[in-house]
DOVOTI-431276 format. One record per residue (C-alpha): residue number from 1; residue in one letter; x, y, z. Coordinates in Angstrom, 3 decimals. Layout:
N
NUM, a, X, Y, Z
...
//
This chain:
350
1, x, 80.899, 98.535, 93.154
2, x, 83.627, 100.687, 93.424
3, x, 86.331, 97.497, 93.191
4, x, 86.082, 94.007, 92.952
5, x, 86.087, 92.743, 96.845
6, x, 89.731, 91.177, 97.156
7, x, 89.082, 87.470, 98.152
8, x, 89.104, 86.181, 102.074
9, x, 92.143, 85.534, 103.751
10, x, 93.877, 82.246, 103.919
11, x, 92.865, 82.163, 107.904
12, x, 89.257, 82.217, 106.789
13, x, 89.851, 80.202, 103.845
14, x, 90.583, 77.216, 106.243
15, x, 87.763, 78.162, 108.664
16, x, 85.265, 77.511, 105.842
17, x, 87.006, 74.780, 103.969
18, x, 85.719, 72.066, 106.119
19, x, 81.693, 73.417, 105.386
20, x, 82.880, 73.805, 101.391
21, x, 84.814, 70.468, 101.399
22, x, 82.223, 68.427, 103.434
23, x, 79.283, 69.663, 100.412
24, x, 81.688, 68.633, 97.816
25, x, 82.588, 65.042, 98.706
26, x, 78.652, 64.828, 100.073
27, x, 77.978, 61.522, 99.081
28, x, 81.550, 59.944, 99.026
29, x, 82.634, 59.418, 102.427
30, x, 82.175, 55.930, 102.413
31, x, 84.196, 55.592, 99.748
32, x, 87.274, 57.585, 101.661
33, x, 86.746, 55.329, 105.114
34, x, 87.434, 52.014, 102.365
35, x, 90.301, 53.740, 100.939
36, x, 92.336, 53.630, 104.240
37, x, 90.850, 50.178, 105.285
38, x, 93.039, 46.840, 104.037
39, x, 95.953, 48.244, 103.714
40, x, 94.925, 49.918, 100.097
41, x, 96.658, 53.840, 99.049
42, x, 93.794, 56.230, 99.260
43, x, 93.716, 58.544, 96.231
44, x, 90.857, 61.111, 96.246
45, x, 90.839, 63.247, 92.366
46, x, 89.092, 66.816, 92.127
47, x, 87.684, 66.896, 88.384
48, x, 85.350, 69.703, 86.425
49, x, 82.270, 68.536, 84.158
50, x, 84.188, 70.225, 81.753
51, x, 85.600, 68.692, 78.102
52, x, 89.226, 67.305, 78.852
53, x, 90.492, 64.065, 78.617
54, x, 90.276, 64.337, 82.623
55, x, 86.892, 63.260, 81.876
56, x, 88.479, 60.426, 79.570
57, x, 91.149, 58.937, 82.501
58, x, 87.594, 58.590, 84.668
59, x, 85.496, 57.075, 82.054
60, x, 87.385, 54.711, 80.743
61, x, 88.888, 53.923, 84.376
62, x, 92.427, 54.340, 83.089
63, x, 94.173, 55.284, 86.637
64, x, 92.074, 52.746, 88.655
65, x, 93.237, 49.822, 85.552
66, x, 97.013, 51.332, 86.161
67, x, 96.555, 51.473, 90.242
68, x, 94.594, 48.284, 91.327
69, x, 95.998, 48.221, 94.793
70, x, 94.683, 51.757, 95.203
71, x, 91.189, 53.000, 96.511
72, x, 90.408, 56.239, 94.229
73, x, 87.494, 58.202, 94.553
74, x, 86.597, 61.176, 92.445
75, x, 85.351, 64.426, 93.637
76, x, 83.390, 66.758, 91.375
77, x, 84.301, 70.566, 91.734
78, x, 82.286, 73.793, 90.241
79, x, 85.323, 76.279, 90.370
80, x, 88.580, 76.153, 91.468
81, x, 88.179, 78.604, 94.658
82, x, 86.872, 75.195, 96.210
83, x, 89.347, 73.016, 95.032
84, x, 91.648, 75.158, 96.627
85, x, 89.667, 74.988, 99.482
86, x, 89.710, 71.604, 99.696
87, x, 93.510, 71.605, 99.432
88, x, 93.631, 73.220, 102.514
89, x, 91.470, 71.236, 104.242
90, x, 93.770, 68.040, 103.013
91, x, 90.957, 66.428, 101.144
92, x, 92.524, 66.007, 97.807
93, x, 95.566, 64.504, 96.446
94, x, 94.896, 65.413, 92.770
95, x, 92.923, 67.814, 91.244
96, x, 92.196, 69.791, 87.698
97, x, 92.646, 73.568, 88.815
98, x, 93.032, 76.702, 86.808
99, x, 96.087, 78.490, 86.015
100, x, 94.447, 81.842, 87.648
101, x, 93.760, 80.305, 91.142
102, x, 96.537, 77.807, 91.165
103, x, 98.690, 81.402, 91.013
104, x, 96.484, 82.639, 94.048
105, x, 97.171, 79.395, 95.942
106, x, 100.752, 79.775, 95.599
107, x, 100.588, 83.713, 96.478
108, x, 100.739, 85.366, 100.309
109, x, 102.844, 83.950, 103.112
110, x, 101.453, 80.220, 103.678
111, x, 101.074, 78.772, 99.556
112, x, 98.504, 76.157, 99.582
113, x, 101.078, 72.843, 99.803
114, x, 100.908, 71.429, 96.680
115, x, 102.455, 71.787, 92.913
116, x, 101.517, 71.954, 89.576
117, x, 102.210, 68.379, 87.736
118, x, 100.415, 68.322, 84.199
119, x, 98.552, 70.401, 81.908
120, x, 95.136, 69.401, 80.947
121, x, 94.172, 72.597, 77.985
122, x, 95.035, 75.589, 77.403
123, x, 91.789, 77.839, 77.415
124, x, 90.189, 78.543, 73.784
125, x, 86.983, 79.516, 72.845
126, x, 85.250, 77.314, 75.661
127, x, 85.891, 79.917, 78.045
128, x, 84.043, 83.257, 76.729
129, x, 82.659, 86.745, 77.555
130, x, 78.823, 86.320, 76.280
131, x, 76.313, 89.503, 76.825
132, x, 72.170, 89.062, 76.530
133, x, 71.242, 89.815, 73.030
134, x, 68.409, 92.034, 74.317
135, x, 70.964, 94.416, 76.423
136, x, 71.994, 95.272, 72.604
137, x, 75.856, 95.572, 74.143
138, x, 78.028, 94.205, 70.933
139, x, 81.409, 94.776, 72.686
140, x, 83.013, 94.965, 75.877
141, x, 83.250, 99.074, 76.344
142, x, 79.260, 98.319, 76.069
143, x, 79.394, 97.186, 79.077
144, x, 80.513, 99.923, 81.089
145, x, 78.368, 100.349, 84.492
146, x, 76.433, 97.018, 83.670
147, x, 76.295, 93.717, 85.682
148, x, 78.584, 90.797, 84.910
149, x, 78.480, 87.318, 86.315
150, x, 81.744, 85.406, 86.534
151, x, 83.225, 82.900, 89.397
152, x, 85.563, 84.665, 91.214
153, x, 89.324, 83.535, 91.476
154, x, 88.697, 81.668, 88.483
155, x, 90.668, 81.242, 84.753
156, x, 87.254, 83.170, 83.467
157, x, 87.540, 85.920, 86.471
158, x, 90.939, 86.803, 85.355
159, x, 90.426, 86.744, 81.822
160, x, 87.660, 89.058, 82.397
161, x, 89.374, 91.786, 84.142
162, x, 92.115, 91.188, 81.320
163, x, 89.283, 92.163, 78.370
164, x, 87.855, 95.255, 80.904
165, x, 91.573, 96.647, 80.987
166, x, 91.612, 95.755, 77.017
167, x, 88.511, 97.727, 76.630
168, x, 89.904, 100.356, 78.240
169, x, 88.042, 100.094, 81.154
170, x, 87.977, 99.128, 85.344
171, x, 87.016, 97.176, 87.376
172, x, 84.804, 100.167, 89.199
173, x, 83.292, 100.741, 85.994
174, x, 80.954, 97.684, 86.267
175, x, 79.432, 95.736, 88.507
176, x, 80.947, 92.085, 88.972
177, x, 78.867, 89.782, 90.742
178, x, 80.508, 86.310, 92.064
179, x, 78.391, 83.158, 90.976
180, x, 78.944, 79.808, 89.878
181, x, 78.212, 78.445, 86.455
182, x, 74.551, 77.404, 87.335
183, x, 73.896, 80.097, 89.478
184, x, 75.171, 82.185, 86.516
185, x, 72.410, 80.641, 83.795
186, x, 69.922, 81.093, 86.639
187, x, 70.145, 84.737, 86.924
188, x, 70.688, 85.033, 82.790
189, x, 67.379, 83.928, 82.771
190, x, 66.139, 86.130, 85.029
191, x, 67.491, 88.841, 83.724
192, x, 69.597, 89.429, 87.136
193, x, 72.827, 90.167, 84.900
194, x, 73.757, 91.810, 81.404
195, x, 76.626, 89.478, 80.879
196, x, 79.174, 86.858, 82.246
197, x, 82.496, 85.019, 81.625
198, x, 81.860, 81.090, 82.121
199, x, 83.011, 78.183, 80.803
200, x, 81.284, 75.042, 78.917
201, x, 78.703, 73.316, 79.061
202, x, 77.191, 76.253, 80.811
203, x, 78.486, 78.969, 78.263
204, x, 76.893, 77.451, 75.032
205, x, 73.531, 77.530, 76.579
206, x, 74.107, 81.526, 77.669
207, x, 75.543, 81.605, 73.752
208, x, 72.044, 80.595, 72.609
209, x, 70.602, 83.687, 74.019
210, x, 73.724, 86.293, 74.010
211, x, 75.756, 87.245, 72.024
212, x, 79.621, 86.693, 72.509
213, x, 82.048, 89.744, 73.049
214, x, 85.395, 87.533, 73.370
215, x, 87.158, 84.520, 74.028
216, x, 89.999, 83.363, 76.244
217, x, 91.423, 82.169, 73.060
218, x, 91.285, 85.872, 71.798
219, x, 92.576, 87.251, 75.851
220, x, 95.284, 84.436, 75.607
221, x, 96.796, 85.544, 72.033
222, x, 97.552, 88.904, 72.909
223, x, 99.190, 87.613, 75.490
224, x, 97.375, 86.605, 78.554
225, x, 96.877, 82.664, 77.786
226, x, 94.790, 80.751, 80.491
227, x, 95.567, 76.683, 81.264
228, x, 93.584, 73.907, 83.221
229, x, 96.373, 72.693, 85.015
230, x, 96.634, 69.451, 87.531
231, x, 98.319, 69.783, 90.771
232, x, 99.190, 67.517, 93.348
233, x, 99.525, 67.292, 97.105
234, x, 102.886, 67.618, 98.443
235, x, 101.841, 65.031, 100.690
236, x, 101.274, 63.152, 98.094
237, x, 104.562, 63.666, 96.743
238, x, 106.231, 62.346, 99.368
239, x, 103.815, 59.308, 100.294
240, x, 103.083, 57.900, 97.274
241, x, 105.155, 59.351, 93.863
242, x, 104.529, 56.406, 91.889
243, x, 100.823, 57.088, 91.675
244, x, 101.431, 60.539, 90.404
245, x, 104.125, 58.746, 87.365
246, x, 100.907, 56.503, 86.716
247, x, 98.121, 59.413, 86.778
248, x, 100.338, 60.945, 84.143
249, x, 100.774, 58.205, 82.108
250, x, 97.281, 57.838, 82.249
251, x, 96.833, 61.960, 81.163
252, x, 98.708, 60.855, 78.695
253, x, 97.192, 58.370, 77.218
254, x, 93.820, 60.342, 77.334
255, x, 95.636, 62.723, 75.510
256, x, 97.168, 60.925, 72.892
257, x, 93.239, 59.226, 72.488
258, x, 91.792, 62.702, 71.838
259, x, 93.801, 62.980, 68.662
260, x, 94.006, 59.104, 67.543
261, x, 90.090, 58.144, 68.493
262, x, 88.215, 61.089, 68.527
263, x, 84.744, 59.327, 68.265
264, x, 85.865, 57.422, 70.952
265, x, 86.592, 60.679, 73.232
266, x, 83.910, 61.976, 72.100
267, x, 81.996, 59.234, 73.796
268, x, 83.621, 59.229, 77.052
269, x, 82.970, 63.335, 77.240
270, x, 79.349, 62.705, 76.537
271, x, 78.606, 60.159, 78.557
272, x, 80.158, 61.647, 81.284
273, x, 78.547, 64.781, 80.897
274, x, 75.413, 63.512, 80.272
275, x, 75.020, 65.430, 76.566
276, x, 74.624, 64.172, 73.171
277, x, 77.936, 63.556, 71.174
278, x, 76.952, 65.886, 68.549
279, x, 77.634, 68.132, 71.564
280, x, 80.023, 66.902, 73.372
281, x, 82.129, 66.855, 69.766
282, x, 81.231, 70.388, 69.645
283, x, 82.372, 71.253, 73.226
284, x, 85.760, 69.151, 72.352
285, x, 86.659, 71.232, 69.171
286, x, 86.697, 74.962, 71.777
287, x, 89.606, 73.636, 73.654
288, x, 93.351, 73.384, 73.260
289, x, 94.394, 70.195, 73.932
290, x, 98.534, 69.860, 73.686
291, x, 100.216, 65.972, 72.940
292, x, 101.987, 65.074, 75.597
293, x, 105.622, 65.422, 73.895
294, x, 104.245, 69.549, 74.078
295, x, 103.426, 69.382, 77.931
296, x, 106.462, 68.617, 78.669
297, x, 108.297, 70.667, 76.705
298, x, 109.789, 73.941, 77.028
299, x, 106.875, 76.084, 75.465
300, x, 104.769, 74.616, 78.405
301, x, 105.442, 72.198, 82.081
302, x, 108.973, 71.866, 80.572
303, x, 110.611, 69.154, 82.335
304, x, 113.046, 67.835, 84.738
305, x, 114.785, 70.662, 86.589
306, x, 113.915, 73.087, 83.351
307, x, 110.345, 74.508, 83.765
308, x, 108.394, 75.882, 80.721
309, x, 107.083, 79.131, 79.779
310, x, 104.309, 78.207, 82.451
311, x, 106.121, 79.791, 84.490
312, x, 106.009, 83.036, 83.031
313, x, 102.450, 82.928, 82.349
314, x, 101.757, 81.933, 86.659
315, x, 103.682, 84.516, 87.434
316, x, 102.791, 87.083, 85.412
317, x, 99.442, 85.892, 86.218
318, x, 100.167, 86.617, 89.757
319, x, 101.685, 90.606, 88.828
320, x, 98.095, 91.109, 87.161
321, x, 95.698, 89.832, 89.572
322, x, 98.056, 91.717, 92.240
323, x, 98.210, 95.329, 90.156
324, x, 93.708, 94.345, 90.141
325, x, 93.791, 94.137, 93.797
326, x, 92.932, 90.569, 94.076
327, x, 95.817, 89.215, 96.190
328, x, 98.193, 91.280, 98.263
329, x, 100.989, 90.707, 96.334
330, x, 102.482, 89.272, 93.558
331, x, 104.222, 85.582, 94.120
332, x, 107.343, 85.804, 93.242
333, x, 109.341, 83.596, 90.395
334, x, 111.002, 81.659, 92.544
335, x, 108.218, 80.838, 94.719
336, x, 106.081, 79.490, 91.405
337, x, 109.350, 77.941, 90.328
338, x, 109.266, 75.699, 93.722
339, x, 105.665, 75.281, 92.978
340, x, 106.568, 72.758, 89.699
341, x, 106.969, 68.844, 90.416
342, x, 108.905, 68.167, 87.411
343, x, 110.040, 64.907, 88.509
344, x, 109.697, 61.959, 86.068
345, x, 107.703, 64.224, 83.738
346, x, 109.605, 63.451, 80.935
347, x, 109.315, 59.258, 81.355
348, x, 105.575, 59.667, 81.739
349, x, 105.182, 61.110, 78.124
350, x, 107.344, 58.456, 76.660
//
């Protein structure tokens, strides 16, 4: 295709957010009626089957422990396109969401309303460009005027068109095809595409088969790092702020039990992902995974009044996916600046 198409407008966003929002939380809406009934706080979390110590807060029910006078419901996501989505259509409070379409939500005239409040990883090698060992491409000029599977508006999308303009070359020089992690093993298997960008668990099963060109680790250290970040509702921000000093706290803790009991993390991931632990150890040891003195310092979230170097990397995410043609414009610094809640950051890592 001559360019990758440039994703729909925030008018048709919202038109289709109810359909997307209504699939996701499929299952759940019993649980949302009970968490306005009895006077209880309703908190509804967006999370990823993906290795974090998200995974770790919900396992070992750290927030609901923290917030017993709360109802909280959790709301699996595939990609952050629908957790954006679902912002829209006001059916999250919380969610995980990457760094790539947290800097689309914030782009164009009407920014999705909500703020970036924690950083979950910063991408390593469990994000990864893997081609099909029998296309016999062994880097990514091989791939010129193939067909590459990635989620679009996602950490992976991004870091994808990074390694094309690495390599030298465009966009129009392959052919990108939009599909979801499962949908993307699906048509591996077939033999549908040549290569994709993905994320774990999906991307050590295309590793058995491929063979991997780069890594978001490698994308990130020459300068183009991509984060899972957490953001929260501005609605949320003004109903209810001591739930979001408590889901930190909580982060935090999840955090601080990835380094101090790893075999216990490691327990939590794999039970929650439904994998052995050999595996979810393995998945664990790809990511990036900061203490939370480091999230909220000035390399990263930074802290009250005083944002981090995330806000370089959002908005130079922004100038990138803009000069690709995948928003209208760049957000400016000052509009990701407003886009920080940095308040009572630094007594939630204490």
């Amino acid at each position: 295709m001559s360019r990758v198409p440039q994703g729909p407008s925030r008018r048709l966003l919202l038109a289709g957010a109810l359909a997307a929002v209504s699939a996701a939380v499929t299952g759940c809406s019993s649980d949302s009626e009970a968490s306005t009934s009895g006077g209880s706080e309703r908190l509804r979390i967006g999370y990823f089957a993906f290795p974090s110590g998200d995974l770790i807060v919900k396992h070992k029910k750290l927030l609901e422990k923290a917030l017993p006078d709360h109802e909280i419901t959790w709301i699996k996501f595939d990609s952050g396109a629908s957790v954006n989505q679902a912002f829209i259509g006001k059916s999250l409070d919380i969610a995980a969401l990457g760094s790539s379409p947290f800097a689309r939500g914030v782009s164009g005239s009407s920014p999705i309303p909500y703020k970036v409040a924690w950083i979950l990883d910063v991408a390593g090698e469990n994000e990864a460009l893997v081609a099909r060992k029998d296309t016999g491409i062994s880097d990514v000029a091989g791939l010129k005027g193939r067909t590459i599977g990635t989620p679009f508006a996602s950490t992976s999308h991004y870091s994808l068109l990074a390694a094309l303009e690495t390599a030298g070359l465009e966009a129009s020089d392959v052919k990108l095809v939009d599909l979801q992690p499962q949908a993307i093993l699906a048509a591996w298997q077939r033999g549908d595409i040549d290569a994709a960008y993905v994320w774990l668990p999906t991307l050590d099963e295309l590793r058995e088969t491929g063979t991997q060109l780069t890594s978001s680790k490698e994308i990130g250290g020459a300068g183009r790092p991509t984060l899972d970040l957490a953001v929260v509702s501005d609605d949320l921000i003004d109903r209810d702020p001591k739930a979001i000093d408590a889901w930190r706290k909580a982060e935090a803790e999840a955090l601080r039990l990835l380094k101090s009991d790893p075999d216990g993390s490691v327990e939590a991931v794999a039970a929650e992902l439904g994998i052995s632990a050999a595996d979810a150890g393995a998945q664990l040891k790809q990511g990036v995974f900061l203490t939370p003195e480091q999230v909220a310092s000035a390399d990263w979230l930074g802290t009250d009044g005083s944002p981090g170097k995330l806000l370089t990397y959002v908005t130079d995410t922004g100038r990138f996916l803009a000069d690709q043609k995948q928003i209208d414009a760049a957000p400016s610094g000052d509009v990701v600046r407003k886009a920080f809640y940095l308040e009572g950051l630094s007594d939630a890592v204490k």
